[in-house]
N, C-alpha and C positions, 0 to 999 in steps of 0.2 A: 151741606153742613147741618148737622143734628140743631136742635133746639136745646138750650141749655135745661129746659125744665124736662124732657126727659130722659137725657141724660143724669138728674138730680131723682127723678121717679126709677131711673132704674138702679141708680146704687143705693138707693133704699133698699128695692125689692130685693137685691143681692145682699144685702144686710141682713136683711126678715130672713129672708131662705135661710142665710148660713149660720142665724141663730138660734132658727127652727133647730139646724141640722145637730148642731151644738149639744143644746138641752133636749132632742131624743136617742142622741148616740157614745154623747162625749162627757160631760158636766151638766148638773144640774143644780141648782142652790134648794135644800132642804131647812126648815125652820122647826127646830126642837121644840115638838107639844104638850109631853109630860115631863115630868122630874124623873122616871126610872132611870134617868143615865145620870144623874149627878154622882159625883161633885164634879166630874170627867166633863158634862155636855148640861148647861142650865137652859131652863124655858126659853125660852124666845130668843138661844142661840141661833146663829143663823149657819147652817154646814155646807161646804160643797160635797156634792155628791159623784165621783168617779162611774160613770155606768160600762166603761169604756173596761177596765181591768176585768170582770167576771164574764165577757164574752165567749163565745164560743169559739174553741177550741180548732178549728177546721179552716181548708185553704192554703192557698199559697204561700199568704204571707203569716201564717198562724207561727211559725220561728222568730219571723222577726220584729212581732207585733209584742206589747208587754203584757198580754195574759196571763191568768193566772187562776189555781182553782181558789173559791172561798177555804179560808185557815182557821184554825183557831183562835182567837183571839180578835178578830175581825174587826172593825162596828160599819155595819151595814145596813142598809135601808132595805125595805121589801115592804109587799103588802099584805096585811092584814090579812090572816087565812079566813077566817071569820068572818069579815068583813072585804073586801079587795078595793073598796073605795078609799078606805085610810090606808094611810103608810104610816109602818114603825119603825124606830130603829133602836138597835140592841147590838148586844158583844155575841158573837159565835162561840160557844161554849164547847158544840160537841161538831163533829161534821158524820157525812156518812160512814156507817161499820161502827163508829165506837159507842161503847159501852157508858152511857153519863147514869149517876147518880147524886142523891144528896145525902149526907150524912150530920144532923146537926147545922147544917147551915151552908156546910162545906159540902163543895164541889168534887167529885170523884169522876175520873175520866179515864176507863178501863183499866180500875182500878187502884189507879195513882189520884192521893190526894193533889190539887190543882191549886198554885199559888194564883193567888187572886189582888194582888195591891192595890188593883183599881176601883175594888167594890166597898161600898158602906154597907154594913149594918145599922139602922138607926131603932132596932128593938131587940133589946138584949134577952126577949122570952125567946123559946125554942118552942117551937109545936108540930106534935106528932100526925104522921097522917094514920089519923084513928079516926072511925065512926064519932064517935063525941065532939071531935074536934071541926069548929066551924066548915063550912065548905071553903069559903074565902080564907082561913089557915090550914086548912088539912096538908096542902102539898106545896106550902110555901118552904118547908124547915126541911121536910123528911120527902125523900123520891124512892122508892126501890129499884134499882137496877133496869136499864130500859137501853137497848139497842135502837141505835140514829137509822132510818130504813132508807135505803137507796136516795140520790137523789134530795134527799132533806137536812135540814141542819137544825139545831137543838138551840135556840134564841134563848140569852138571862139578861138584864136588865141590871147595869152596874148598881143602883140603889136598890139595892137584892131584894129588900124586906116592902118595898112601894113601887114594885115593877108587876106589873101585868106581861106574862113572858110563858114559855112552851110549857111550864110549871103546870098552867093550867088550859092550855088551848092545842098542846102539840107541836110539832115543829113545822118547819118554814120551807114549803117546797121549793125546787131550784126555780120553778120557774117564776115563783113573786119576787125572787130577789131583785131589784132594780139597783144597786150600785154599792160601791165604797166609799162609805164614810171618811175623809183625805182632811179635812183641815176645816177651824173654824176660823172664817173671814170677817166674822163681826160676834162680838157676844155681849150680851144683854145686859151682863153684869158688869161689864166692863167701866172700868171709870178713866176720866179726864187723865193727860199725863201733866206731872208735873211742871214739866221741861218746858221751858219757855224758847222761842226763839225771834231773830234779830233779824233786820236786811230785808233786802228787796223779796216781795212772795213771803214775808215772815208769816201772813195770816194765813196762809190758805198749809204750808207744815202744820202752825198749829191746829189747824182745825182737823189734820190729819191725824 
């Protein structure tokens, strides 16, 4: 007969493993750093990360697996091309082959202007990417026409005008993408519900 404590040492350890396995294959919880994704995703939201949907494509069970490529409109996590130690996350603007520009503010995506409802402007100036014009506004307002190269995807930042985004850094190789953005499980701004409730476990609803 076993010893009860490792039997208790080993369904830990099988706990540890499978949620190693979890958080480098499956889900991971992401914590939003800056404001470029508001009003959509605030600071110190907390996100689950899907790593599991941008896999690769290949295998047996690649059919019946729910794969899929990165899309337009996305909001995905990757790292930092610039940096690879941080991770950002941002909306997929453009994907490989197309054609992204900016026109005034507005998005152009092989040549169709691109409804955008998810994004703020919170600076009603427009600035040209001209010589004169700051470095830090030169290519926030104005893009010239720029083809997405194999393999990369074109990152914008829903708080258009306070997002550090491919604007000015370039796009986002496949291989820093580390997952889909799926749901916020806790958000920062979040307030109290009103709802009271009654009965047995009534504190532990509310505190839900």
């Amino acid at each position: 007969m076993r010893h009860p404590i490792l039997e208790y040492v080993e369904a830990i350890l099988v706990a540890v493993l499978f949620a190693l396995f979890v958080k480098a294959f499956v889900f991971e919880a992401f914590q939003i750093p800056s404001a470029s994704m508001e009003d959509n995703l605030l600071v110190g939201d907390h996100v689950l990360v899907n790593k599991f949907a941008y896999a690769p494509h290949r295998g047996p069970w690649a059919r019946l697996l729910p794969y899929r490529d990165v899309q337009r409109r996305d909001v995905f996590v990757f790292r930092y091309p610039e940096d690879p130690a941080r991770d950002f996350i941002k909306r997929v603007a453009a994907v490989p082959g197309d054609t992204v520009a900016l026109v005034r503010k507005q998005l152009v995506v092989n040549g169709r202007a691109v409804p955008e409802p998810e994004v703020i402007h919170r600076d009603a100036a427009v600035y040209e990417n001209a010589p004169e014009v700051p470095e830090s506004l030169r290519r926030r307002d104005e893009l010239p026409p720029f083809v997405v190269p194999p393999d990369s995807y074109f990152a914008l930042g829903d708080n258009r005008d306070g997002s550090l985004d491919s604007r000015f850094w370039g796009t986002v190789p496949a291989g820093h993408v580390r997952g889909r953005a799926v749901l916020v499980y806790w958000s920062y701004d979040a307030g109290a519900s009103p709802r009271t409730f009654s009965g047995r476990g009534a504190w532990v609803r509310q505190l839900i």
